[in-house]
N, C-alpha and C positions, 0 to 999 in steps of 0.2 A: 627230549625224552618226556612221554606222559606220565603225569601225576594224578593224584587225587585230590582235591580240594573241596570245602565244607564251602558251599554259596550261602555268604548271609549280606546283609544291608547294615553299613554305621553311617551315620550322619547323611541316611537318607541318599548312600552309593551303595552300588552293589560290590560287593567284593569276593575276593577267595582267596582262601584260609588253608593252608596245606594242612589236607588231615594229621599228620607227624605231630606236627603242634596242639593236637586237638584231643584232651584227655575225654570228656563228654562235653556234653549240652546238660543245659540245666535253666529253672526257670526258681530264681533266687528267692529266698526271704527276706526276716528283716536285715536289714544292711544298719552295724554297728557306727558309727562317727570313730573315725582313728584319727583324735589329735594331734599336731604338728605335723601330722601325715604332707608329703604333695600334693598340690591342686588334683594333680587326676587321679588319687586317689579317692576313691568314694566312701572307702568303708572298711569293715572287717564282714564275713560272716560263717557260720560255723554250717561246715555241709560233711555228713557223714565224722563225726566228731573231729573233726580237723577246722582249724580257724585259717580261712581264706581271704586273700586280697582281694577289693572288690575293685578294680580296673574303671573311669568314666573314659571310656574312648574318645567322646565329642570333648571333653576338658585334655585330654590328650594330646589333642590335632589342633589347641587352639580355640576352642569354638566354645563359645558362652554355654553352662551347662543345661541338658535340657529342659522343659519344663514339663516332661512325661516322666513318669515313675518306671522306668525300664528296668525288669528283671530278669530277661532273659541273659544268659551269657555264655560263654565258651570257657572250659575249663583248664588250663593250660598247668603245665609246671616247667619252669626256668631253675634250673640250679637247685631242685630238690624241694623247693619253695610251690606252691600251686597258688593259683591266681587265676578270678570273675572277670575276664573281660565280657563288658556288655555290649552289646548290639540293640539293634531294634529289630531285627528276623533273621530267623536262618531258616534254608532253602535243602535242597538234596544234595550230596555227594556225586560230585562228578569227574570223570577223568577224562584232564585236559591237557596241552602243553602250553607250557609259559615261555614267555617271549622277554630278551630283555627291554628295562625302561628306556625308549629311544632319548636320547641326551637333549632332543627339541622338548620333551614333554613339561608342560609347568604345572608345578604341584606347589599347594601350599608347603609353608614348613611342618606339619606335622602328619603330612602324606607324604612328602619326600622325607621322612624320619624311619618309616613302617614298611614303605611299600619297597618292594625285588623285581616286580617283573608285573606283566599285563598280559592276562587269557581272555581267549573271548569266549564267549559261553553267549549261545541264541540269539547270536550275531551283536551282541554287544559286548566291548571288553569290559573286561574290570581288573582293578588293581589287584595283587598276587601281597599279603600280607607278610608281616614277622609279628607277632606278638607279642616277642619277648623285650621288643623297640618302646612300647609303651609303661616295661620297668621301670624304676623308680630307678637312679644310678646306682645310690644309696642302699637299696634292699640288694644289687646285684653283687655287692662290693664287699656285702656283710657275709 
């Protein structure tokens, strides 16, 4: 069955992002420090009087954090809670079908944490996200 999916790029792959999980785009401000926070937590910041989780995707998946000042991000909400996950681009809304992950595919661990399935989109695939995979366990429990 076709879906719709948000095409954006994290750690420099392209991905797609089931619009359902996608409250807006937004290109962030300053980003707070939240103490004892988890690694891939980046921050706090206040969008529309509301104080938001600022998600690092690449500290997310594993991967040393960037060394670009990335502010773009996708707005999501888990559990009533809203939450910055960053990216480094998003692209158009498109409708595709997702395939499941074939069981040979190897992903790191923090791509096999996130990803559901693989669409292809102008003849190359890309992984089909969850977002809500990059919560903190802690903030979901709360």
């Amino acid at each position: 069955m076709s879906e719709q999916y948000l095409m954006a790029r994290i750690a420099d792959r392209p991905v797609a992002i089931p619009t359902a999980q996608v409250e807006s785009v937004i290109d962030l401000g300053d980003i707070l420090p939240a103490p004892l926070a988890p690694p891939q937590v980046r921050g706090l910041v206040a969008i529309r009087s509301r104080v938001v989780t600022v998600i690092d995707t690449e500290v997310a998946l594993g991967l040393p954090r960037s060394v670009h000042d990335r502010r773009r991000a996708v707005i999501t909400a888990v559990d009533g809670h809203h939450y910055a996950i960053l990216v480094e681009s998003l692209d158009e809304v498109e409708t595709l079908v997702a395939q499941p992950l074939s069981s040979g595919l190897v992903l790191g661990d923090g791509w096999r944490d996130c990803a559901t399935g693989i669409v292809e989109h102008g003849g190359e695939p890309m992984l089909v996200l969850d977002l809500s995979a990059w919560i903190p366990a802690a903030a979901l429990a709360a």
